[in-house]
N, C-alpha and C positions, 0 to 999 in steps of 0.2 A: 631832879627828874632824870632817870636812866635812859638810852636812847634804846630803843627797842632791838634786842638781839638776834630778830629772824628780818630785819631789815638787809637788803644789799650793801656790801661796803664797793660795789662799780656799777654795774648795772648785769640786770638778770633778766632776760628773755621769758616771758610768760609763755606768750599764743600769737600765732596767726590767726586773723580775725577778717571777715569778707566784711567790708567796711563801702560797700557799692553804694548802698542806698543812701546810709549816713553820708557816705562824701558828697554826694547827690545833693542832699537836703541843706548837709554845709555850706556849702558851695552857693545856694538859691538865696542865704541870706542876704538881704537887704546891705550897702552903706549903711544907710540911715539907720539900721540896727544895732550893728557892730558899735558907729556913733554913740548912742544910745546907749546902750550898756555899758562901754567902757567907761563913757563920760561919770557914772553911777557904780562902779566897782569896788568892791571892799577892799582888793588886794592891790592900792597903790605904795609900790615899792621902787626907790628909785632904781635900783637893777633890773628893771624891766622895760626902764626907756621905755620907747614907742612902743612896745606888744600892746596891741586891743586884748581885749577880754571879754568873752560872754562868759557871767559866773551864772552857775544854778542851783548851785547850794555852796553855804558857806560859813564858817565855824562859828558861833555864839561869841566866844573871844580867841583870841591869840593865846593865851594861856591854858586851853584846854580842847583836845581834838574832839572829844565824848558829846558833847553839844555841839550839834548844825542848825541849821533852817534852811528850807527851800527859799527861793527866789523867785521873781516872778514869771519867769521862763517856764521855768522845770514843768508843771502840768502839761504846757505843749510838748515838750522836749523827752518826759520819761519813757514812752515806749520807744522810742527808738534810742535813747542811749542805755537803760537797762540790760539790753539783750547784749550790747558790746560789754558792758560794765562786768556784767557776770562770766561770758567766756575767757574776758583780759585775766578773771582772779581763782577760776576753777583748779589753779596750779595750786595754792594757797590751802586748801579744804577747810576752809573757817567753815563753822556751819552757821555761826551769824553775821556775818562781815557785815560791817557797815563803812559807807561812803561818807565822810564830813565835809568834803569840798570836790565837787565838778565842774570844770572848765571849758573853754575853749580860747588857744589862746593864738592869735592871727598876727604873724610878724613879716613884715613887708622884704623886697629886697631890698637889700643894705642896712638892715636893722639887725641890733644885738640885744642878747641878754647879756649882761657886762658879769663876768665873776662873783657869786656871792655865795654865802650857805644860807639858806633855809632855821633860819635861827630862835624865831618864835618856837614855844614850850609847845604850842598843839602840831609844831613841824616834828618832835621828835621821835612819834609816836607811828603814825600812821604811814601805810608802804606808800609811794611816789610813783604814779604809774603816768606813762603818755603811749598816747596809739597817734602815731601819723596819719595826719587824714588826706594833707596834702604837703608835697615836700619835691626839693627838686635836689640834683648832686651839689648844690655848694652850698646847701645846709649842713656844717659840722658843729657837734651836742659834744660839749668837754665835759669829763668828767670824771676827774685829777685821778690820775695824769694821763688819759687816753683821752684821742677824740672820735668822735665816732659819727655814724650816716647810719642815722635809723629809716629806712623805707616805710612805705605806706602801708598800712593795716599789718603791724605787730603790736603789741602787748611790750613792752618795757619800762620793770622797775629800775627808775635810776638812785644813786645815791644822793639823795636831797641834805644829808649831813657833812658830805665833802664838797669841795667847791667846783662849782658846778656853771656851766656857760652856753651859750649858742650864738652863732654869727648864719647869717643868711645871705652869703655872696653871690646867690643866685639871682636868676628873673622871673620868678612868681613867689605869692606868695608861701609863707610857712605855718601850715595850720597843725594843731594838735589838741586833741582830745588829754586833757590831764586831770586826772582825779587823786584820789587821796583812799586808802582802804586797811582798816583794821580788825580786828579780833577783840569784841567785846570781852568773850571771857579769858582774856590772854593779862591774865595779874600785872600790871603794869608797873603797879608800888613794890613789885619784887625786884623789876629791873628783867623777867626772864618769865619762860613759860612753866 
């Protein structure tokens, strides 16, 4: 499997994105949900430490991005993350994009994402997008060899094939909007467009 050649090799800047309501509504979740979901999440990896997780769609297997499934979430949750989903990717002009896995993924202060790549066969394919929903200044997102401080409501693909990390030194939470976005008719078995 070739890695897709219109993916980022750092990260690339999509959109600013008015992310008010969303954070709003983020923000209103429940513990007991966050609990709830994470406890039930497909994507336990040990480099994710402590991150919660609310998934709302999520790949058929590791082996292939091209199949997803909703989750039990998504019917509450699609209108209001559709309308970000599509501004984050309008830079792209897929005219069929499709989403295989959307996230939220909640990391406390003093919690990290420890070093790793992204190494399952359906990670190779599809772009890697996060929008801050909520973040403070001692969230630094590594991502070989820069580190960087993404703000609240942008659009950023990161390199999910380089090794890639985050530390939250700060005193609030770190929440982020992360999904997954590809180009159905983008010949993949060619390696190129």
């Amino acid at each position: 499997m070739y890695p897709n050649p219109r993916k980022t090799s750092s990260v690339r800047h999509l959109a600013n994105i008015d992310i008010t309501a969303l954070r709003r509504d983020v923000l209103a979740i429940p513990a007991e949900v966050w609990d709830a979901e994470d406890a039930g999440k497909p994507n336990r990896f040990t480099a994710l430490d402590a991150t919660k997780h609310i998934v709302f769609r999520f790949v058929d297997s590791t082996d292939d991005w091209r199949s997803s499934h909703d989750r039990a979430l998504w019917p509450e949750w699609s209108e209001r993350l559709l309308p970000v989903l599509t501004l984050a990717t309008q830079a792209y002009g897929y005219a069929r994009g499709q989403f295989p896995r959307i996230m939220l993924a909640k990391m406390a202060p003093g919690g990290v994402i420890h070093p790793h790549i992204d190494a399952s066969p359906s990670a190779k394919w599809p772009h890697k997008i996060h929008v801050p929903l909520q973040t403070n200044p001692g969230v630094s997102f590594y991502v070989d060899p820069e580190h960087y401080h993404f703000p609240e409501g942008i659009a950023i693909e990161v390199n999910n094939l380089g090794t890639h990390a985050v530390r939250n030194a700060g005193d609030s939470d770190r929440i982020h909007l992360i999904f997954e976005y590809f180009d159905p008719d983008q010949p993949s078995w060619l390696g190129g467009a």
